[in-house]
C-alpha positions in Angstrom: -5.0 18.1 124.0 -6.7 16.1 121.2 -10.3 16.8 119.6 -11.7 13.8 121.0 -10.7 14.6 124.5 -12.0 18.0 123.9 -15.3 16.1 122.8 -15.6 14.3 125.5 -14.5 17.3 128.0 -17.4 19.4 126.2 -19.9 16.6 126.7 -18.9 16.3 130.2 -19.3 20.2 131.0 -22.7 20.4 129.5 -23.9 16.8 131.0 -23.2 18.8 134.4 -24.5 21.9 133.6 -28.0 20.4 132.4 -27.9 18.1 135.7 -27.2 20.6 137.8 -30.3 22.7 136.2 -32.5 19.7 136.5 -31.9 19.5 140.3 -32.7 23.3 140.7 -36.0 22.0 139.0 -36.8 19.2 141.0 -36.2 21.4 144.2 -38.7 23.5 143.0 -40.9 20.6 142.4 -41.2 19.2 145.4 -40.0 22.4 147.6 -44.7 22.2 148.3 -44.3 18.6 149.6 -42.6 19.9 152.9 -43.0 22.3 155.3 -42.1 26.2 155.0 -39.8 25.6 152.3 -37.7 22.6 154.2 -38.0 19.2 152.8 -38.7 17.2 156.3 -42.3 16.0 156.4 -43.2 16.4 160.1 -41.6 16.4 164.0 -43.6 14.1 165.8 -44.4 15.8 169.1 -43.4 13.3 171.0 -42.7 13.4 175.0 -42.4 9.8 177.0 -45.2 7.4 176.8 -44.4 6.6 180.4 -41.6 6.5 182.7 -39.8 3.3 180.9 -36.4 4.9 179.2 -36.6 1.8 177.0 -39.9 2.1 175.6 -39.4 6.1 175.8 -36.2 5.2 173.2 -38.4 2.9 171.0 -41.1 5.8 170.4 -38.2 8.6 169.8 -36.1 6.0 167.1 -38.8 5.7 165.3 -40.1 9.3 164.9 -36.6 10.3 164.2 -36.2 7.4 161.4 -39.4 8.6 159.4 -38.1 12.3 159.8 -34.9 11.1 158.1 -36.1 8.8 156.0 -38.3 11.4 154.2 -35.8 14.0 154.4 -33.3 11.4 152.2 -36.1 10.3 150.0 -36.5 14.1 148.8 -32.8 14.6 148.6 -32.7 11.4 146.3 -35.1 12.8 144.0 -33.3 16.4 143.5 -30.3 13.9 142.6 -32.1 12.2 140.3 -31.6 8.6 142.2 -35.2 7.8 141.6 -35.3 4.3 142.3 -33.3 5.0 146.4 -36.1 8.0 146.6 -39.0 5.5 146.3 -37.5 2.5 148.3 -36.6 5.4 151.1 -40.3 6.7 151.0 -41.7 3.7 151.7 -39.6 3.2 154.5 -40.5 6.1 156.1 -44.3 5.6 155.6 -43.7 1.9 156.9 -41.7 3.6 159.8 -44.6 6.0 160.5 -47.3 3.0 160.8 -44.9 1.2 162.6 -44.6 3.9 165.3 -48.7 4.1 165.6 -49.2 0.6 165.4 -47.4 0.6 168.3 -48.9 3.0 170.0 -52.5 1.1 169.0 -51.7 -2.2 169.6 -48.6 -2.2 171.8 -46.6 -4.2 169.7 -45.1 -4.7 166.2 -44.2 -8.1 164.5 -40.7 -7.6 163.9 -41.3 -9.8 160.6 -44.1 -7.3 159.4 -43.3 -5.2 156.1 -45.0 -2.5 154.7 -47.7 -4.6 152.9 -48.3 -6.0 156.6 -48.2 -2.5 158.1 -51.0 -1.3 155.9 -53.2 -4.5 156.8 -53.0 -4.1 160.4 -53.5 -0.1 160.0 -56.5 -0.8 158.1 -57.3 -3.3 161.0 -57.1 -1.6 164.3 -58.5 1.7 162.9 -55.4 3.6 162.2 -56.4 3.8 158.4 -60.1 4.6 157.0 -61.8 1.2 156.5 -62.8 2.5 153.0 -60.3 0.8 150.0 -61.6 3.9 148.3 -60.1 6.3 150.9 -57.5 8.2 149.2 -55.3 7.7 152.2 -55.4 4.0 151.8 -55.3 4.4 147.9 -52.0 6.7 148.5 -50.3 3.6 151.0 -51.3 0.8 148.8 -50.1 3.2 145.6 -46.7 3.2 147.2 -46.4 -0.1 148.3 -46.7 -1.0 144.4 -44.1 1.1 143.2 -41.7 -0.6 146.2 -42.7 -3.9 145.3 -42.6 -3.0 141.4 -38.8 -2.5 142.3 -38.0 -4.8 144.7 -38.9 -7.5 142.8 -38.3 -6.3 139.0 -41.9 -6.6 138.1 -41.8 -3.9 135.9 -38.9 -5.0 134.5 -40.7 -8.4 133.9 -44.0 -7.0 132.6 -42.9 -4.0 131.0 -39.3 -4.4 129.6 -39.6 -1.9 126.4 -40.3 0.8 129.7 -37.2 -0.6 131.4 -34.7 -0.6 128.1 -35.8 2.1 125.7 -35.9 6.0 126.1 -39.2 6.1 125.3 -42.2 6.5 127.9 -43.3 8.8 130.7 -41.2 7.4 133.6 -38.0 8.3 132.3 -36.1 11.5 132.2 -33.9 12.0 129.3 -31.1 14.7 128.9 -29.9 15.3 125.5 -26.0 15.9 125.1 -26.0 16.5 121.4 -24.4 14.6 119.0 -26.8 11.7 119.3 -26.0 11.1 123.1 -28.4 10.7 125.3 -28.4 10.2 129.4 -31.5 8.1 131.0 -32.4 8.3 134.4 -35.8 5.8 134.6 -38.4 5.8 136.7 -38.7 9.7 137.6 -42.4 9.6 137.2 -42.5 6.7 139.9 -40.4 8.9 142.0 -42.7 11.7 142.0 -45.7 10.1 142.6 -43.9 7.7 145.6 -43.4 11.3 147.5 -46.4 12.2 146.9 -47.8 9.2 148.0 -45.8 9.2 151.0 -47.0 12.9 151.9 -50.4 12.5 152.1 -50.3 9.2 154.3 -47.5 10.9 156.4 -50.0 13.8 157.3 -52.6 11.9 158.0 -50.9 10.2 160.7 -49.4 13.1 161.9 -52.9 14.4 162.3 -53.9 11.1 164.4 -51.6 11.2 166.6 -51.7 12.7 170.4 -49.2 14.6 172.1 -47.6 12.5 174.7 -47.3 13.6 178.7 -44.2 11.9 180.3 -44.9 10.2 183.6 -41.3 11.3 184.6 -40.9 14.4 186.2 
């Protein structure tokens, strides 16, 4: 075995070690965000809207999807894929007003994102009609940080953020010898969950048990 493949070896076994310390730390970070130590945000107590299976089915998919969406957005944070942990929040917060839009209005533009979502919230009275509400500060936080990614505009307006080590929303591991390994946006992540959390709860809180019509 040469030195540099002992070099590299080393490198290897203390990238992992310091990894594998971080994710320990980010368990404990967010372990407050859920709910008696587990990282799901919420069961929806959901029984049948009424006696159509299909509707029934519509109402059950998408309380399961927010349930999994924010368990995987909190797994992709201890992992330290930042960037998946704050598209996967958002989708689980677009899920959630999806299933009480539809339970306000009776129907859902299949064509509506979460930027919609949060309009027609806001509109029919799901959401305070306060832009000051820190509920509806929380939603339109998040859908910033998406669209910030979707679309690269931090890339575009920020790009010393996007290609240096330097700045807050990157965490850096040093590996000695001059090596460093960057994971961006970890500040973005943080703040996407706890974005997420707080307008999770609060339609959790609005919404009312179900009785099924089926006996």
């Amino acid at each position: 075995m040469n030195r540099t493949h002992i070099n590299i070896q080393q490198i290897l076994e203390e990238k992992n070690s310091r990894e594998s310390k971080n994710r320990i730390s980010r368990i404990r970070e967010i372990r407050k965000l859920g709910r008696q130590g587990e990282f799901r945000a919420f069961f929806f107590d959901i029984e049948s809207k009424n006696d159509l299976e299909k509707e029934d089915a519509r109402y059950d998919a998408l309380a399961w999807y927010v349930d999994d969406m924010w368990h995987e957005a909190c797994w992709s944070y201890v992992w330290g894929t930042f960037r998946s942990c704050v598209m996967v929040a958002a989708c689980a917060v677009e899920g959630a007003l999806k299933y009480k839009l539809l339970d306000t209005s009776g129907k859902i533009d299949e064509r509506m994102t979460l930027g919609g979502c949060i309009n027609a919230a806001k509109k029919y009275g799901v959401f305070p009609q306060h832009e000051t509400d820190p509920v509806l500060v929380s939603a339109r936080h998040l859908l910033t940080l998406r669209n910030d990614l979707t679309h690269a505009n931090r890339e575009r307006r920020y790009p010393e953020v996007a290609i240096s080590s330097d700045g807050p929303e990157h965490e850096t591991i040093d590996l000695g010898g001059g090596i460093q390994s960057i994971t961006p946006y970890r500040i973005g992540a943080i703040a996407a969950l706890k974005d997420a959390r707080q307008v999770l709860a609060y339609l959790k809180r609005r919404i009312v048990k179900r009785t099924s019509l089926r006996r």
